[in-house]
C-alpha positions as CSV (number, residue, x, y, z in Angstrom):
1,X,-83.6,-12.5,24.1
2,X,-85.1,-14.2,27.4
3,X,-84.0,-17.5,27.9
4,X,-85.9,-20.0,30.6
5,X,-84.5,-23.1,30.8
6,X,-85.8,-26.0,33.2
7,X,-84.2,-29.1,34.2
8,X,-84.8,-31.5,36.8
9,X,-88.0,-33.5,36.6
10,X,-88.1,-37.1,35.9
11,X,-89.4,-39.9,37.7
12,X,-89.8,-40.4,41.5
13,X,-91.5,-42.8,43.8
14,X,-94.1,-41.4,46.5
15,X,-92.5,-40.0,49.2
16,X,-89.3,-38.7,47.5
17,X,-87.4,-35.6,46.3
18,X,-86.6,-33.8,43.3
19,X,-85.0,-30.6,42.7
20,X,-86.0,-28.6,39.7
21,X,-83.6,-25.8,38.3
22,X,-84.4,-23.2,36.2
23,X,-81.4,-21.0,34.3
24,X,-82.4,-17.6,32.7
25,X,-80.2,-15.2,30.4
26,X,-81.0,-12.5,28.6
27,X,-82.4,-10.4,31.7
28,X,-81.4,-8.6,34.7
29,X,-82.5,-11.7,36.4
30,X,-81.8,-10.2,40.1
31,X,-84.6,-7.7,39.7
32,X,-87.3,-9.8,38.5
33,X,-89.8,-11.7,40.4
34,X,-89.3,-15.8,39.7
35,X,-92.1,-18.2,39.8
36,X,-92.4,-21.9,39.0
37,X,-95.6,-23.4,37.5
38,X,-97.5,-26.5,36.3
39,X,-99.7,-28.1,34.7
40,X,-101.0,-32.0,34.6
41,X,-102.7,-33.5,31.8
42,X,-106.2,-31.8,31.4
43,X,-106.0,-29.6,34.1
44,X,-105.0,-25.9,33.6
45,X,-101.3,-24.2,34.1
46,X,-101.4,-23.4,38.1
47,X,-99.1,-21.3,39.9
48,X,-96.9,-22.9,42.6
49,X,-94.4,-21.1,44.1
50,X,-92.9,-17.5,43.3
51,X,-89.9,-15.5,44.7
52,X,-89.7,-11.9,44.5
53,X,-86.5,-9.8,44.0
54,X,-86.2,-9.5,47.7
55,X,-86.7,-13.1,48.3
56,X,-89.7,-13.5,49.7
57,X,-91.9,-16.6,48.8
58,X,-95.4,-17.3,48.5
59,X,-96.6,-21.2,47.7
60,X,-99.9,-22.7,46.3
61,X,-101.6,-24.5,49.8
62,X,-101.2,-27.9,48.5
63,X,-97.2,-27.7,48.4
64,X,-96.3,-25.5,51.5
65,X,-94.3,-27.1,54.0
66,X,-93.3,-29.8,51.5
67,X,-91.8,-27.2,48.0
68,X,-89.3,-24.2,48.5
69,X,-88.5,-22.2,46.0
70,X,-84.9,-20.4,46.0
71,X,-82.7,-18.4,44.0
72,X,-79.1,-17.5,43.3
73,X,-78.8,-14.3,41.8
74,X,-74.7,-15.4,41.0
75,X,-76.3,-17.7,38.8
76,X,-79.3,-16.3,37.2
77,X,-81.1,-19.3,38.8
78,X,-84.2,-20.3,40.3
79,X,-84.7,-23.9,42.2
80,X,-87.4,-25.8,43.4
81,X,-86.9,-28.3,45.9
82,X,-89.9,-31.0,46.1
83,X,-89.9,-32.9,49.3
84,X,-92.8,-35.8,49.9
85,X,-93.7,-35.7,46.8
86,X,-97.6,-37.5,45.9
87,X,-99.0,-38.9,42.7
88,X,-101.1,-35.7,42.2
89,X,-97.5,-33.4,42.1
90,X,-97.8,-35.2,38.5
91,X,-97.7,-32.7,36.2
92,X,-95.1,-30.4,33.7
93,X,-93.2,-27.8,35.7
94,X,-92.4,-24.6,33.8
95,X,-90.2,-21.9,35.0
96,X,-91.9,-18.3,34.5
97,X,-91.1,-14.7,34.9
98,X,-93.3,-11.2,34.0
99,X,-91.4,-8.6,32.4
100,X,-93.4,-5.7,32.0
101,X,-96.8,-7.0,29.9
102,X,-94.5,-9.9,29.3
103,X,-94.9,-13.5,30.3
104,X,-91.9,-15.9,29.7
105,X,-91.9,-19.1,29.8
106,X,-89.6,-21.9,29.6
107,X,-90.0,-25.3,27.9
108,X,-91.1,-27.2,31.2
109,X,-90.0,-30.2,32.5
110,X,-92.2,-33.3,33.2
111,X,-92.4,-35.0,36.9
112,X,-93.7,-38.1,37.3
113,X,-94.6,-39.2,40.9
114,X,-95.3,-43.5,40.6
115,X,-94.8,-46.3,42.6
């Protein structure tokens, strides 16, 4: 079955950098378009950067020129690398693809941007 599976986040002072990894199995993953989400408390799930089969990228305003999203189709893997990162980055990334009618998810991984 599809497999998402983040790893990554944690906790990071203003100004600094995370990378976020996603690993997926059980598809074709080279095909599929790859997208990274997120959600902070009480806000709803909002789409931050995808990467299509071809590899271009598309990025939510607030993140472009500071998030790029990657792949490595060798790897069934999806990256997001977080530069400048601000206290309202805060939230649960989730690693996402569409499969047909299907949405997967995986289990998400928290960041935490505090001084």
């Amino acid at each position: 079955q599809v497999q998402l599976v983040e790893s990554g986040g944690g906790l990071v002072q203003p100004g600094g950098s995370l990378r976020l990894s996603c690993a997926a199995s059980g598809i074709f993953f080279r095909i599929y378009t790859m997208a990274w989400y997120r959600q902070a408390p009480g806000k709803q799930r909002e789409l931050v950067a995808s990467i299509s089969s071809a590899g271009s990228t598309n990025y939510e305003d607030s993140v472009k020129g500071r998030f790029t999203i990657s792949r490595d189709n060798t790897k069934n893997a999806v990256y997001l690398q977080m530069n400048s990162l601000k206290p309202e980055d805060t939230a649960v990334y989730y690693c996402n693809t569409l499969i047909g009618s299907n949405r997967y998810w995986g289990q998400g991984t928290q960041v935490t941007v505090a001084s």
